[in-house]
C-alpha positions in Angstrom: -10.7 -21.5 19.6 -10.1 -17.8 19.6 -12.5 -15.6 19.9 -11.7 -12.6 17.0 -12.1 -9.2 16.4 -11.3 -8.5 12.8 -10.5 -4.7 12.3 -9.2 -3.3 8.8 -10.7 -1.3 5.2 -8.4 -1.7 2.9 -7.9 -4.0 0.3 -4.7 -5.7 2.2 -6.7 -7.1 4.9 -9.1 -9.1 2.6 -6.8 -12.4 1.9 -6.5 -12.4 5.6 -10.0 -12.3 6.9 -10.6 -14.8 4.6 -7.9 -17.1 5.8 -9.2 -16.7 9.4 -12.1 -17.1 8.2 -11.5 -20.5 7.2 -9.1 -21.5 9.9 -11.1 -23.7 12.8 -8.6 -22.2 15.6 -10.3 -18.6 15.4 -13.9 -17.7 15.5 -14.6 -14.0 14.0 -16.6 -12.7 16.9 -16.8 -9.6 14.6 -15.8 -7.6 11.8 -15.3 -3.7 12.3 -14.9 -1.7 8.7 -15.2 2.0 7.5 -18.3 3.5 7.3 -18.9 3.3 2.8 -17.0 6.1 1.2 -17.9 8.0 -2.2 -16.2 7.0 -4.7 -16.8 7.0 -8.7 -17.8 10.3 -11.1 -21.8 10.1 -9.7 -20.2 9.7 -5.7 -22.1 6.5 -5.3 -21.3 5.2 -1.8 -18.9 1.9 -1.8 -18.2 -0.6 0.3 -15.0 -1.0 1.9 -13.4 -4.4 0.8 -13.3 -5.8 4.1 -16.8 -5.0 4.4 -17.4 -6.9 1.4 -15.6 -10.2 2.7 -17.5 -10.0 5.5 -20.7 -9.8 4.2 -20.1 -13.0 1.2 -18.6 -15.1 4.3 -21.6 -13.7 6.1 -20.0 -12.8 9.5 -20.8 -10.0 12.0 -20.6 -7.1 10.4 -19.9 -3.3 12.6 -19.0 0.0 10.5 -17.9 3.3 12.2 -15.7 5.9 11.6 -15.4 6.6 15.3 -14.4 3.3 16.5 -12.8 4.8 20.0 -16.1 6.3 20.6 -18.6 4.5 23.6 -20.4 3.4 21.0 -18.4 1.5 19.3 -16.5 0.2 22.6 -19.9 -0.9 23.8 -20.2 -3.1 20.4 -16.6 -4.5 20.8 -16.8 -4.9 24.4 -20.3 -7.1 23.4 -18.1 -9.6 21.4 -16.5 -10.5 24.4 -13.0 -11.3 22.2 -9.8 -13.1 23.1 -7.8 -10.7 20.8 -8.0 -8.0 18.2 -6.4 -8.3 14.8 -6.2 -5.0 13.0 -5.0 -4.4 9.6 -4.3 -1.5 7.1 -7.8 0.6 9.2 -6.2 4.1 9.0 -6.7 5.0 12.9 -4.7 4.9 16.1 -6.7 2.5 19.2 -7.3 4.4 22.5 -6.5 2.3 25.7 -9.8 1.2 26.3 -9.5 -0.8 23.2 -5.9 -1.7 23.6 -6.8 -3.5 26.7 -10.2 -4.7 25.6 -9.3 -8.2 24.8 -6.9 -10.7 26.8 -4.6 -11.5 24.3 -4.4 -7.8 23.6 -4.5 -6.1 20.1 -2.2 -7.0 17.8 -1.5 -5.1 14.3 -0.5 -6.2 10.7 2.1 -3.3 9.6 3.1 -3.4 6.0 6.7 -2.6 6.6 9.7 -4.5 8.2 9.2 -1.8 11.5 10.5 0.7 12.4 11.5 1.3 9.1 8.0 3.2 7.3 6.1 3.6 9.8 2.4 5.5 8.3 -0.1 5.3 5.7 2.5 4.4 2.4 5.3 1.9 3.5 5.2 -0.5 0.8 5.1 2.8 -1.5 8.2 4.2 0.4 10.0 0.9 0.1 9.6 1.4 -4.0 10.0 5.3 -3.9 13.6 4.8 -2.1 14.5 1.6 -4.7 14.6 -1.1 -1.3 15.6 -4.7 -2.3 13.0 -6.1 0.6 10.2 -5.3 2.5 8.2 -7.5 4.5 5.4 -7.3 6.9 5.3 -6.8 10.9 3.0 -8.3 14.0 3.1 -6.3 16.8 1.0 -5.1 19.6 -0.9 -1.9 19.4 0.0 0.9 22.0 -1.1 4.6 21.4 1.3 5.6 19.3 1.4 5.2 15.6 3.3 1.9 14.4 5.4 1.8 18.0 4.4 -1.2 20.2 6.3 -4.3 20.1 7.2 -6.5 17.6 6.5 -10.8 18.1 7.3 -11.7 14.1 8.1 -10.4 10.9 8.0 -11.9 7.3 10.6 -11.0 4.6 10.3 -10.7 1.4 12.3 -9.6 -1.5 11.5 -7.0 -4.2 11.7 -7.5 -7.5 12.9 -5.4 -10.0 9.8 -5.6 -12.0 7.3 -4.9 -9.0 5.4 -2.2 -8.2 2.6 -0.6 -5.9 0.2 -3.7 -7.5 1.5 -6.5 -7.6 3.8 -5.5 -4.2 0.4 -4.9 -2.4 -1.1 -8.3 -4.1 2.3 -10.1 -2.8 2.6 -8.4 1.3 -1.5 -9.3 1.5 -0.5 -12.8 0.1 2.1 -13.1 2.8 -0.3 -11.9 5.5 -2.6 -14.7 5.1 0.0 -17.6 5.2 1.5 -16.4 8.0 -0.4 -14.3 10.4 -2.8 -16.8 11.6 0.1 -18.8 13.1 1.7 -15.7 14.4 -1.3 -14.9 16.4 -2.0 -18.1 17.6 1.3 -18.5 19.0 1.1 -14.9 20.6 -2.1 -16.2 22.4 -0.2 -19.7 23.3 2.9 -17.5 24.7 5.1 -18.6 22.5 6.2 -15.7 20.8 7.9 -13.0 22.6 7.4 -9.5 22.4 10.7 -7.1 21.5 10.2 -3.7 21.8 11.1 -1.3 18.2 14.2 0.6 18.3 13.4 4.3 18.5 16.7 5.4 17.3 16.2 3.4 13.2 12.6 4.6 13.3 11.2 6.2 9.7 8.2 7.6 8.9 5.9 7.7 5.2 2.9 9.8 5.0 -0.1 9.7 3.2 -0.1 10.0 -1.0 -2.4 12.4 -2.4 -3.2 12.7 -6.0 -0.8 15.2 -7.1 2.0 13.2 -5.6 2.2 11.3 -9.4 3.4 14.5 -10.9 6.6 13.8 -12.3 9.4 16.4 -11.9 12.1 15.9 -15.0 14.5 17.6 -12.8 14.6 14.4 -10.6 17.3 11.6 -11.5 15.8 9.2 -14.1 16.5 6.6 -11.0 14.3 8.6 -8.7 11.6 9.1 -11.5 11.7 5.6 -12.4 11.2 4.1 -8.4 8.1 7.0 -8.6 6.1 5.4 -11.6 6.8 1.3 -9.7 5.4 3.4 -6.3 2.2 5.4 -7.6 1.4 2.5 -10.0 -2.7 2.2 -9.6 -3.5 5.5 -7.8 -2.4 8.2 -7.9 -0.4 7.1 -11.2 2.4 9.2 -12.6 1.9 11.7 -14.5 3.2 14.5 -17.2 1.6 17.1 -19.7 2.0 16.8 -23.0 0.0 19.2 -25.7 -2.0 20.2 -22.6 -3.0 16.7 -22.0 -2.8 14.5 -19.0 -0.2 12.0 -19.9 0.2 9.1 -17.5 3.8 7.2 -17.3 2.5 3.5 -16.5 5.7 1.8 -17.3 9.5 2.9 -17.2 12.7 1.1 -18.0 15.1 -0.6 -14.8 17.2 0.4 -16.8 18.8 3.9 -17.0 19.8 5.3 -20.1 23.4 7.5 -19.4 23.8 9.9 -22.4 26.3 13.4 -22.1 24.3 15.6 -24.3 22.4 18.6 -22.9 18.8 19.2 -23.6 15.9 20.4 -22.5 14.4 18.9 -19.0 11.3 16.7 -20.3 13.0 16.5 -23.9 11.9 13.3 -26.0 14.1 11.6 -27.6 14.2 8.2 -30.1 17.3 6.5 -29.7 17.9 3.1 -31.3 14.6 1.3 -30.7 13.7 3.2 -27.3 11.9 6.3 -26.6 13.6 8.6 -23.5 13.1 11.5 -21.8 15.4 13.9 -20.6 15.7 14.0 -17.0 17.8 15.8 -13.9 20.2 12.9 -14.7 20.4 10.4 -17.4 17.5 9.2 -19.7 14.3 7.8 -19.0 13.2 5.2 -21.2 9.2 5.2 -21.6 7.8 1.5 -21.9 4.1 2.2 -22.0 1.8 5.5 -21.3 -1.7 6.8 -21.4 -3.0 9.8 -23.1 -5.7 11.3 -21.3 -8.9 10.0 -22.8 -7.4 7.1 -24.7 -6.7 3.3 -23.2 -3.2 2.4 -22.7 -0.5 1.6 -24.7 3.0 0.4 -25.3 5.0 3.1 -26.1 6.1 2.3 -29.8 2.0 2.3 -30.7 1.8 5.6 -29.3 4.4 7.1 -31.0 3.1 5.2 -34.1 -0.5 7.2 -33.8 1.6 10.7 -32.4 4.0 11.5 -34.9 5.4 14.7 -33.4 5.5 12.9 -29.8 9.3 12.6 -30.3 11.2 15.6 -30.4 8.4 17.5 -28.0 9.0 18.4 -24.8 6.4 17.3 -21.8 5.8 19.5 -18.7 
């Protein structure tokens, strides 16, 4: 039985834990989570997810935000583990860590490496319209998303996915198939091949106003940007000075030779489009700030002068 050190926050890691949880080959020595965030419009503190899972399976239970501290290496150090499993934690391992456990510490990367390395690889994947993406189980060195690589899982992308149900589908993957990964990497039986520096790629962090739509981008580009920010931070336009989230766009792109104004909306046939850097948008459902969501045609239906307006 392995002896495990779980180490992740977000929501990713959760279908994993679980499934190691449950797996009689690994024994979770300990679970290492964020410290609980604010969140909300009062700033209550929340959980991380992981922290949740940990607490309804009822396992050991460490939150830091400093985890290469002495403090936290005395906790991990007191687990006496076999090997470290980290996923989607947000922080780079120090050596001391790296060579804590015997096995070493091995990390769940939400990207076919070294393509989208950082904080938004799935999200890149969508923003730059990629067919696949996958995840990657490699060792941790002190560098961000560099060590070497013993497996990776494939997986296509649809047409119709984006940041929610791509996340759902990579932390679905995870738990099928890392828990064999890693006991393999503990038998020896799965080699380690280092990442080749020279195809390396790099994704940063989203922030909120990274959903603002530009109209001067392609109708492409715009479109791959609502499928990426889908969730948080949404996409996002002004229309009558109101917020006006873009929750759904056509795959399809609408080619059409007449000039008008960037942002200009347009009914043609049965679709609603915008005017974009090139072609036409078509808008499939949206969000007016305040309001619940809807399909496009009931919005127009309760905004007459929605078509033939112009959003910012």
């Amino acid at each position: 039985m392995i002896q495990l050190i779980f180490i992740g926050t977000g929501a990713h890691g959760a279908p994993l834990l679980k499934a190691l949880a449950k797996d009689p080959r690994f024994n979770i020595a300990l679970v290492l989570t964020a410290e609980d965030k604010p969140a909300g419009r009062k700033m209550d503190l929340h959980p991380s997810p992981i922290k949740q899972v940990a607490q309804a399976l009822g396992l050991p239970l460490y939150e830091t935000d400093s985890i290469n501290s002495e403090a936290s290496l005395a906790v991990l150090k007191a687990a006496q583990p076999d090997m470290i499993c980290l996923i989607s934690y947000g922080h780079i391992l120090k050596t001391p860590l790296l060579t804590l456990a015997p096995y070493g510490a091995i990390n769940v990367h939400l990207s076919l490496l070294p393509a989208y390395r950082g904080a938004s690889c799935y999200q890149q994947a969508l923003l730059n319209g990629d067919t696949e993406t996958g995840i990657t189980v490699m060792k941790m060195v002190e560098a961000m998303d560099a060590g070497p690589i013993a497996h990776q899982h494939r997986l296509a992308i649809d047409n119709e996915d984006n940041a929610i149900t791509l996340h759902d589908k990579l932390a679905d993957l995870s738990a099928h198939n890392v828990p064999n990964d890693l006991v393999a990497i503990a038998k020896g039986t799965l080699a380690f091949i280092p990442q080749d520096e020279s195809k390396a790629s790099y994704c940063g962090k989203i922030h909120k106003s990274s959903g603002q739509i530009i109209w001067s981008e392609p109708a492409t580009t715009l479109h791959n940007q609502v499928r990426a920010y889908a969730g948080w931070p949404g996409s996002f336009a002004f229309w009558n000075e109101k917020r006006l989230k873009v929750l759904k766009t056509s795959t399809r792109e609408v080619v059409d030779n007449n000039p008008r104004l960037l942002g200009h909306v347009i009914k043609q046939e049965d679709s609603i489009v915008v005017q974009t850097g090139a072609g036409l948008l078509e808008l499939l459902e949206v969000q007016i700030e305040g309001k619940n969501p809807q399909l496009i045609q009931q919005f127009v239906n309760g905004y007459k002068d929605f078509v033939g307006s112009t959003l910012s």
